[in-house]
C-alpha positions in Angstrom: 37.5 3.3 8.9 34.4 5.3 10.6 35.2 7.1 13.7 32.9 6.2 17.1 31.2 9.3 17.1 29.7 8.7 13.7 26.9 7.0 14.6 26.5 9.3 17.8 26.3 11.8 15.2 23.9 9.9 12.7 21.5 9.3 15.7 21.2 12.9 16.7 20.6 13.7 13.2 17.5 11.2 13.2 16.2 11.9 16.6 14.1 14.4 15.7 12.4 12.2 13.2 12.6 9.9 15.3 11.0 11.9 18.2 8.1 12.7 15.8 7.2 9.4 14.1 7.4 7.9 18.1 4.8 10.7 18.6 2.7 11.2 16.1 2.7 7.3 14.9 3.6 4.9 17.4 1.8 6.3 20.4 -1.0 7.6 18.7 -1.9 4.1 16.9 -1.4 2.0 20.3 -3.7 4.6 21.6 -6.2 4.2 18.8 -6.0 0.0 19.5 -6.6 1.0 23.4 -9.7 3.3 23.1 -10.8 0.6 20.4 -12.1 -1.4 23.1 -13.5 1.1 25.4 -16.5 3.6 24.9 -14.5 6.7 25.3 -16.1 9.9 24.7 -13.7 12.5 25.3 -15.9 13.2 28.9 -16.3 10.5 30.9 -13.5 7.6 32.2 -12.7 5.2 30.2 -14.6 2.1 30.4 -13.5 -1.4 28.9 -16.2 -2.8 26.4 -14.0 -5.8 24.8 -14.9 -6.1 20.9 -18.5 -5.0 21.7 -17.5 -1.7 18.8 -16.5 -3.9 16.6 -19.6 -6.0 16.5 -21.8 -2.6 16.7 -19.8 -1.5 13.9 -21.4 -3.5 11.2 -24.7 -2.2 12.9 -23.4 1.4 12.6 -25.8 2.4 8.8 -22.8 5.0 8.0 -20.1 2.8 8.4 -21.6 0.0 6.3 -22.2 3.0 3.8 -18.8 4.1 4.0 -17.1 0.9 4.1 -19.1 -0.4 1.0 -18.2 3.0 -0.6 -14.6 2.7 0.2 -14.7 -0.9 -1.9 -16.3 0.6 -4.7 -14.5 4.2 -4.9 -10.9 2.4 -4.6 -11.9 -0.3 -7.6 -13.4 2.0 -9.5 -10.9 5.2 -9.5 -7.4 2.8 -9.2 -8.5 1.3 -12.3 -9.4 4.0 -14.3 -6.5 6.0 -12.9 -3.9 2.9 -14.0 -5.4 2.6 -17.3 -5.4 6.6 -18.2 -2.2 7.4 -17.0 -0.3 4.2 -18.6 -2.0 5.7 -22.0 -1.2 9.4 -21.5 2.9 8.0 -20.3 3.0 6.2 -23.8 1.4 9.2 -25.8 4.0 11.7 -23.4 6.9 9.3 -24.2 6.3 9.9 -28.3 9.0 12.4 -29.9 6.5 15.2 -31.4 6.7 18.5 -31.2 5.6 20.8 -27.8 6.4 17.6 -25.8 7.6 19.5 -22.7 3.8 21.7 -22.8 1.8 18.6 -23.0 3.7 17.2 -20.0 3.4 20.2 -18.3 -0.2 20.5 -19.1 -0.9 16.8 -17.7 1.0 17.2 -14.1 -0.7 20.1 -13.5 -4.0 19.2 -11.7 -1.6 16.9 -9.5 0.1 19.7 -7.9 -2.4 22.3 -7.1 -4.4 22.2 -3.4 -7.0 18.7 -3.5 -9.6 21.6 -1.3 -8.7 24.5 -3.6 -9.5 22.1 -6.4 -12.3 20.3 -4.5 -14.0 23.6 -4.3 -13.5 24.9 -7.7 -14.9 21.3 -8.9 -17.9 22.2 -6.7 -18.7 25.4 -8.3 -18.5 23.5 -11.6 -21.0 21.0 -11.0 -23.6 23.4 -9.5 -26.6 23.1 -11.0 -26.2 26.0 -13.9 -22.3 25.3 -13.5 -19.7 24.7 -16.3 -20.5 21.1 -16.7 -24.0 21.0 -16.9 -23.7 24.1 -19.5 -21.2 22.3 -21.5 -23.8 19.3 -21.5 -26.2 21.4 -22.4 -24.6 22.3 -25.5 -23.5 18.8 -26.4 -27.3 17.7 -26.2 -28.8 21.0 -28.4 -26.3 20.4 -30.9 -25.8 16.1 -31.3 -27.6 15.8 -34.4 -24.8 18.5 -35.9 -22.1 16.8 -34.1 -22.9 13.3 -35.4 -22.9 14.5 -38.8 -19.4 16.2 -38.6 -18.3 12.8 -37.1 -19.5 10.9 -39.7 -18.9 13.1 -43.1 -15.5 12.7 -41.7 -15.4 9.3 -41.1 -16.5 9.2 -45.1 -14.4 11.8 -46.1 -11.5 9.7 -44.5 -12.2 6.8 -45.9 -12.6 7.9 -49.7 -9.1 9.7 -49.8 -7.4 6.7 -48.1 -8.5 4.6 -50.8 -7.7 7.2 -53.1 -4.4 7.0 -52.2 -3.7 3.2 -52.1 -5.3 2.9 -55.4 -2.3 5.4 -56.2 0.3 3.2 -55.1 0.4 5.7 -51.9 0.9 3.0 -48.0 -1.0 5.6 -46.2 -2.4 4.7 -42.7 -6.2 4.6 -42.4 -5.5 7.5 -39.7 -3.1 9.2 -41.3 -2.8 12.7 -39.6 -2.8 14.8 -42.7 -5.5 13.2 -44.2 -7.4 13.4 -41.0 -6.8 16.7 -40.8 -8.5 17.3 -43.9 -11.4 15.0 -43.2 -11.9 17.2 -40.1 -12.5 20.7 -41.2 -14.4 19.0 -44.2 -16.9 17.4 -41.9 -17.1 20.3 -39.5 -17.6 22.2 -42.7 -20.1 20.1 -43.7 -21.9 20.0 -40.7 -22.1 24.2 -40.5 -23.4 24.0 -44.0 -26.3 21.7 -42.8 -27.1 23.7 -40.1 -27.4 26.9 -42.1 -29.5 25.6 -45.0 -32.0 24.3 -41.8 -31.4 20.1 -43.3 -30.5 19.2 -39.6 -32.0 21.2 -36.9 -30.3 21.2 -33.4 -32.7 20.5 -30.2 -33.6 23.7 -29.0 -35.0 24.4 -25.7 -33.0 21.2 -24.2 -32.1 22.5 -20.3 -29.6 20.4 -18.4 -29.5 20.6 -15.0 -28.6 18.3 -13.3 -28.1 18.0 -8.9 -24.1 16.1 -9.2 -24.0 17.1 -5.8 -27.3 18.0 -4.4 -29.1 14.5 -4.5 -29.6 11.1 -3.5 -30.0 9.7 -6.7 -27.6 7.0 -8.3 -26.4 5.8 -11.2 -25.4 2.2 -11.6 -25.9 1.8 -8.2 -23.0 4.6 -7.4 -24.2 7.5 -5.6 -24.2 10.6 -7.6 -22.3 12.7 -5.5 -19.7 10.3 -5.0 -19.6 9.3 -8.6 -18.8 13.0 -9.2 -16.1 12.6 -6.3 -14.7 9.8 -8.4 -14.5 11.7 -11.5 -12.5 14.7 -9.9 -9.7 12.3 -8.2 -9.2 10.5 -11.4 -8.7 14.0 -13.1 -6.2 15.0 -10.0 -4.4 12.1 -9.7 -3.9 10.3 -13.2 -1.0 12.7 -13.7 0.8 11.4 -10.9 0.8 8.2 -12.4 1.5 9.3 -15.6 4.9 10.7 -14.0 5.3 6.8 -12.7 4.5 5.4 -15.7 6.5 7.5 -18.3 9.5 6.6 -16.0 8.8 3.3 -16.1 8.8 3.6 -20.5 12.0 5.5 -20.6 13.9 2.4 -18.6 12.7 0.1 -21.1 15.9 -1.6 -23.1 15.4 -0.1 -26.8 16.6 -3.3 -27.8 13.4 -5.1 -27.0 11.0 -3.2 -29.4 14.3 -3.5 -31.9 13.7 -7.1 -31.8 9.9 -7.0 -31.7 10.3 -5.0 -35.0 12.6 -7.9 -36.4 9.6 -10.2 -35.8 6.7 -8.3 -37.1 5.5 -7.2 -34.2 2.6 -4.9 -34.7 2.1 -1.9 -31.9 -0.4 -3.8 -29.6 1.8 -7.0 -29.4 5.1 -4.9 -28.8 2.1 -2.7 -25.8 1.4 -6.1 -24.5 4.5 -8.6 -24.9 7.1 -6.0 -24.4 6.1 -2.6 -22.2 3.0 -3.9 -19.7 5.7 -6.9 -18.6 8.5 -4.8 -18.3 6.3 -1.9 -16.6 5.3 -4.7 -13.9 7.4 -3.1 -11.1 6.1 0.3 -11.9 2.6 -0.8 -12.4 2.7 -2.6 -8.7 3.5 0.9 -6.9 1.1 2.7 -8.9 -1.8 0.1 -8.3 -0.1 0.1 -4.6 -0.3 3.8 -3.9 -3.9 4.1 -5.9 -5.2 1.7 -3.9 -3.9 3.4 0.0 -4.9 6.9 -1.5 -8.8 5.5 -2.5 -9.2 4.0 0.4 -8.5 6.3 2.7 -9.9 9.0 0.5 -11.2 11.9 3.1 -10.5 15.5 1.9 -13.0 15.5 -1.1 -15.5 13.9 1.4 -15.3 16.0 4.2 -15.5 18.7 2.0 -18.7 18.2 0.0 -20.4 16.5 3.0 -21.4 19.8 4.1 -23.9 20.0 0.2 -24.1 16.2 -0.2 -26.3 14.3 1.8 -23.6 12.3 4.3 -25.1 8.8 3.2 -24.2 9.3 -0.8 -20.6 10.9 0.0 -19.4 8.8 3.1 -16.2 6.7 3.2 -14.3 5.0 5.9 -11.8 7.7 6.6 -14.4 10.3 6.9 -16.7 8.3 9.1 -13.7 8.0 11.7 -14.1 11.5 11.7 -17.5 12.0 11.2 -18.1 9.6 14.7 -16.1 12.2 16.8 -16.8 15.8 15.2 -20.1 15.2 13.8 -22.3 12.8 14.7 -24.3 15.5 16.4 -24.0 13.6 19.7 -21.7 12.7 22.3 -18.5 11.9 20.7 -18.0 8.2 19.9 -14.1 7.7 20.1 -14.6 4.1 20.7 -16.4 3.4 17.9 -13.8 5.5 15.5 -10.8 4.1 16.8 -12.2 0.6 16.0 -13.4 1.7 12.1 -9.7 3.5 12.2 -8.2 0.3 12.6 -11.0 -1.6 10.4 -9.8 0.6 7.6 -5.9 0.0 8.1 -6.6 -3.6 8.1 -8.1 -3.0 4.9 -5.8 -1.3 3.4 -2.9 -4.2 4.3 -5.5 -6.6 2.6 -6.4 -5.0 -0.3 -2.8 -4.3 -1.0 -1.6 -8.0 0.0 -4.5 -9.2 -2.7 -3.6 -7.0 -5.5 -0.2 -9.0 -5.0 -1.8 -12.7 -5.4 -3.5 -11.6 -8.0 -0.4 -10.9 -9.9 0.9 -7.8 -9.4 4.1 -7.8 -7.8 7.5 -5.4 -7.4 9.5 -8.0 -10.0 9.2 -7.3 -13.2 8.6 -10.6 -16.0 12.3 -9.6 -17.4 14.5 -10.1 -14.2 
């Protein structure tokens, strides 16, 4: 039987949680929803404007720019994020050897500082960085690396049909074999390089602004494109963690029967691991989703080399519209685009859930 002062004792424990969440949540976001109506500016008293910064928000050219890069960044990176991490949990769930490294390996970029890495990403991508070096190469030396590609491909081939004809159920990517393929089709390829049959494209310069520039690709700002590409990097390993929890809950007895009935690996993938990887594949879509959206540090960082209209998002313009607009601060206008953008973020979530996704898995 619990004594009185239990609880007495659980609430004192909690009350300075409590005291800070009142604080720093509770206070602060009934705040936000009062200056959302006013045109506060931090100088002069407070004046009631109704929804009138609501309406000029959709006015506002950087908030339409960061609201319509919000939509893209979240779709684009939550996706590619999902799909790489489910593949690298079922490649980190096989029993090979130096299993433990290659885990470690993957979690890595997940754990180290988003602005430390943010900045080293930046020095990268400089014009006559890493990235446009290693680009560089890969454009000189194509007409080499197509050739070792496909003297492989052939080389592959002939000894799997070698070995069938043999009596021998190899796999058409056998490792071993592949192996061999490899360093004869690299060997191959230095051999035609030598002798002058294929000549690589010298005087090919890379260089190209990933940061610097207004231009797009696909309709996706460059900068922010490159911004994609670095928080898929830093946070598919998270996932992967999610993910490779997810595989390791999975009943063995459900691939056991799947292998009763002939499944081959992309049935038992689809019939038997996405289902039962439904709960896990709702918080990892759930959490990609909040963190996109109200993606800020990589912004905030690069805004001061990337022109603000290719790197803006709706988190950073709530700050941008205070600290930086170069005028009088607007807190009005940010407080409304604060609460525009938790809206969003309850809606996006809510229809990633009619769309199918849910916390119950297709096996309970």
């Amino acid at each position: 039987m619990k004594r009185k002062g239990d609880g007495v004792a659980a609430f004192l424990f909690l009350l300075p949680l409590l005291f800070t969440l009142t604080i720093a949540f509770l206070y602060a976001f009934v705040r936000t929803v009062y200056f959302s109506f006013t045109d506060y500016n931090l100088f002069k008293i407070t004046e009631f404007v109704g929804l009138r910064n609501y309406l000029s928000l959709f006015k506002e050219q950087f908030f339409v720019l960061g609201l319509i890069h919000s939509l893209v960044y979240a779709g684009i990176v939550t996706a590619s994020q999902t799909f790489l991490a489910l593949l690298l949990a079922i490649v980190a769930n096989q029993k090979i050897r130096g299993l433990t490294f290659f885990r470690a390996a993957y979690y890595v970029p997940s754990i180290a500082s988003s602005v430390a890495i943010t900045t080293i990403f930046i020095w990268l991508v400089n014009r006559r960085g890493t990235v446009n070096w290693l680009l560089e190469l890969l454009v000189q030396y194509w007409p080499l690396i197509v050739a070792a590609l496909g003297i492989t491909a052939l080389a592959q081939a002939l000894q799997v049909v070698w070995e069938r004809r043999h009596g021998l159920p190899v796999r058409a990517l056998d490792p071993v074999l592949l192996g061999i393929s490899f360093l004869v089709g690299s060997v191959a390829a230095v051999i035609l390089g030598r002798t002058g049959l294929i000549q690589p494209n010298s005087g090919v310069e890379v260089a190209i602004p990933w940061l610097t520039t207004r231009k797009t690709f696909l309709g996706i700002p460059l900068p922010l494109l490159s911004i994609m590409m670095l928080n898929i990097w830093t946070t598919t390993p998270t996932m992967m963690i999610l993910f490779l929890a997810g595989l390791q809950d999975i009943p063995r007895e459900l691939y056991e029967v799947a292998d009763i009935d002939g499944a081959s690996p992309w049935q038992k993938l689809r019939f038997v691991t996405v289902p039962a990887l439904r709960p896990v594949m709702f918080l990892v879509i759930t959490l990609g989703l909040i963190g996109t959206i109200q993606m800020f540090d990589q912004a905030a960082i690069t805004a001061g080399i990337a022109p603000l209209e290719s790197v803006i998002t709706l988190a950073y313009y709530v700050y941008w519209a205070v600290f930086g607009a170069g005028t009088l601060p607007k807190v009005g206008m940010a407080s409304a685009a604060a609460l525009v953008l938790a809206a969003l973020t309850l809606a996006v979530v809510l229809l990633q859930r009619k769309l199918g996704f849910s916390e119950k898995g297709w096996y309970s």
